[in-house]
C-alpha positions as CSV (number, residue, x, y, z in Angstrom):
1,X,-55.8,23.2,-3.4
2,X,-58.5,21.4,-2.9
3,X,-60.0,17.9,-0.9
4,X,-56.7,16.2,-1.4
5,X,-55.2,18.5,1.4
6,X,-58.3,18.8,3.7
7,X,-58.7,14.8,3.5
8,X,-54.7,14.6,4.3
9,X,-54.8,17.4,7.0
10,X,-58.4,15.7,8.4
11,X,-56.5,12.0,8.1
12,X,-53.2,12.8,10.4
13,X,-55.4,14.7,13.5
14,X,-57.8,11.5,13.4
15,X,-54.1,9.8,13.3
16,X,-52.9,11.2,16.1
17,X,-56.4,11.3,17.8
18,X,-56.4,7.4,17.9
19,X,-52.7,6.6,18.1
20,X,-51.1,9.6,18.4
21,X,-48.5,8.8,15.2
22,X,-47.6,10.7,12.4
23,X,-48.7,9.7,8.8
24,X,-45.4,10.1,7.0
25,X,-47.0,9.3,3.7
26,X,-48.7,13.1,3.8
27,X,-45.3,14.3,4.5
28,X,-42.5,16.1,2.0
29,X,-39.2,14.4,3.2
30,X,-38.2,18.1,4.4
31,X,-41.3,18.6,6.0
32,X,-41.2,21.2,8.7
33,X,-43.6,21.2,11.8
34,X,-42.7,24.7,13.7
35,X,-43.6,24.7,17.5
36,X,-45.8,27.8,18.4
37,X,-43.1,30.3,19.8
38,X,-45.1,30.7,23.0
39,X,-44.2,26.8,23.9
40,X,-41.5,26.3,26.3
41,X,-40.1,23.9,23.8
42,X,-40.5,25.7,20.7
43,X,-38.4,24.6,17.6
44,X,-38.3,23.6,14.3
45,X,-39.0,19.9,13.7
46,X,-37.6,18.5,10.4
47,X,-38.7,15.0,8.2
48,X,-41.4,12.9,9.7
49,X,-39.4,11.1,12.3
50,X,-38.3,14.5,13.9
51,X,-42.2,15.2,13.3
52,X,-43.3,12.1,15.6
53,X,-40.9,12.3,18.3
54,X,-42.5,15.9,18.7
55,X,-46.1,14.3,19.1
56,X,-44.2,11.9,21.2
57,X,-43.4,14.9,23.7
58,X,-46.7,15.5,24.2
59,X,-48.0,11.5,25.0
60,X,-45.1,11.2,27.6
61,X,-46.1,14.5,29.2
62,X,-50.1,14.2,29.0
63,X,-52.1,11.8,30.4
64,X,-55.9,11.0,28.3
65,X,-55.4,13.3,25.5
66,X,-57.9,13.9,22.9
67,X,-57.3,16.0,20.2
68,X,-59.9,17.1,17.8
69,X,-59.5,19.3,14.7
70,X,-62.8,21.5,15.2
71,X,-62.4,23.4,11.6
72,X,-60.6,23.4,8.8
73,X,-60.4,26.1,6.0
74,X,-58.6,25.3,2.4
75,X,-57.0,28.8,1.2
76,X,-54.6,28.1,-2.1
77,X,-51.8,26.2,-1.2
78,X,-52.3,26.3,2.6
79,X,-54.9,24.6,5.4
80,X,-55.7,26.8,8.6
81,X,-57.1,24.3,11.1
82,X,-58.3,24.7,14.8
83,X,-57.5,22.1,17.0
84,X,-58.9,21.5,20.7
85,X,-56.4,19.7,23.1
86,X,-56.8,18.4,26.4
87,X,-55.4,15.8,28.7
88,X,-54.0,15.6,32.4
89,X,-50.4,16.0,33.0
90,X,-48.6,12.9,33.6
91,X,-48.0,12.3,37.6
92,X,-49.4,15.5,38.5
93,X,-52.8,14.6,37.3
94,X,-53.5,18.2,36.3
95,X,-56.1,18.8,33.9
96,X,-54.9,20.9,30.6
97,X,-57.0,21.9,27.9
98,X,-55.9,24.3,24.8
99,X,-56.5,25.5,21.4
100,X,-54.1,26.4,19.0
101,X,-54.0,26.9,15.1
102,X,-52.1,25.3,12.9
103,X,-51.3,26.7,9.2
104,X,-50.3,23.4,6.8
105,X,-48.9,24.4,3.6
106,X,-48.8,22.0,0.6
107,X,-46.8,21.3,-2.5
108,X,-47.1,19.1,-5.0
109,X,-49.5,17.1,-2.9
110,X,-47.5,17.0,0.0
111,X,-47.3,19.1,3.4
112,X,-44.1,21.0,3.5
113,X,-44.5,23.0,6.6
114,X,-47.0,23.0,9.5
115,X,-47.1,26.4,12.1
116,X,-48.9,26.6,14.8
117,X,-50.3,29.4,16.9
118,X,-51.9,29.5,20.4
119,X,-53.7,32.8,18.8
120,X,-56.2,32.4,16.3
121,X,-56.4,35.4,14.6
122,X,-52.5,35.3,13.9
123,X,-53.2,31.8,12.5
124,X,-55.7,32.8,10.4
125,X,-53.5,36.1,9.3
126,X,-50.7,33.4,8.4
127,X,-52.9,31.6,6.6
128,X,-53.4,34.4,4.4
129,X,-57.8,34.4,5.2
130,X,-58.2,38.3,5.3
131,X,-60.4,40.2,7.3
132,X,-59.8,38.1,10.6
C-alpha cells in the first residue's frame, strides 16, 4: 500500500468536506462502509450509492458540517484515519462536534470496506498499528 490509497482516502474526506458526495470511482462495486456500532443507526452500507445515501443521513440531520481528516496512517493493505466532525443539528440548532476513526481497507486499488470507531485506540487496534 502506498500513496495511491492515502491520496484516494485524502480525495473522498475533501469530497465530502466540499460537497458532501461520495467518489464512486475509489470504490469496489461491493464496497462496504460499516456504521460505528455505537450509532443509533448502525449498519452495513453496500456499493457506492448505499455509501452516499449514508453521507446523505448526516447533511439532512446536521446543519454547517465540516469534516476534516486530521491524520492518516498507511499500514499494508489498510488506512486508519481520524476525522473531526462538527455541525448543528438541523431545527434544533444544537451544536455537535465528534471524532471517530475510520479503518479503509484496499484491494487491488480499490476500497473494499470502511469501519469506523468513535474510540481511537480500537481503530487503531483494527487497523492492525500495534502498541496503541
Amino acid at each position: 500500500m502506498g500513496r495511491q490509497e492515502l491520496d484516494a482516502v485524502r480525495a473522498q474526506h475533501e469530497r465530502f468536506a466540499e460537497r458532501q458526495e461520495v467518489l464512486p470511482e475509489i470504490y469496489a462495486e461491493a464496497a462496504e462502509w460499516m456504521a460505528a456500532r455505537e450509532d443509533p443507526d448502525a449498519a452495513t452500507h453496500v456499493g457506492a450509492e448505499a455509501i452516499q445515501a449514508y453521507f446523505d443521513q448526516w447533511v439532512e440531520m446536521f446543519e454547517g458540517i465540516e469534516f476534516e481528516a486530521t491524520e492518516l496512517i498507511d499500514v499494508d493493505d489498510k488506512v486508519f484515519a481520524w476525522i473531526r466532525f462538527s455541525g448543528r443539528g438541523v431545527g434544533s440548532g444544537t451544536p455537535v462536534e465528534l471524532e471517530q476513526a475510520q479503518v479503509w481497507t484496499f484491494r487491488d486499488g480499490s476500497v473494499v470496506r470502511v469501519e469506523e470507531y468513535f474510540d481511537r485506540a480500537e481503530g487503531l487496534r483494527a487497523a492492525g498499528i500495534a502498541g496503541t
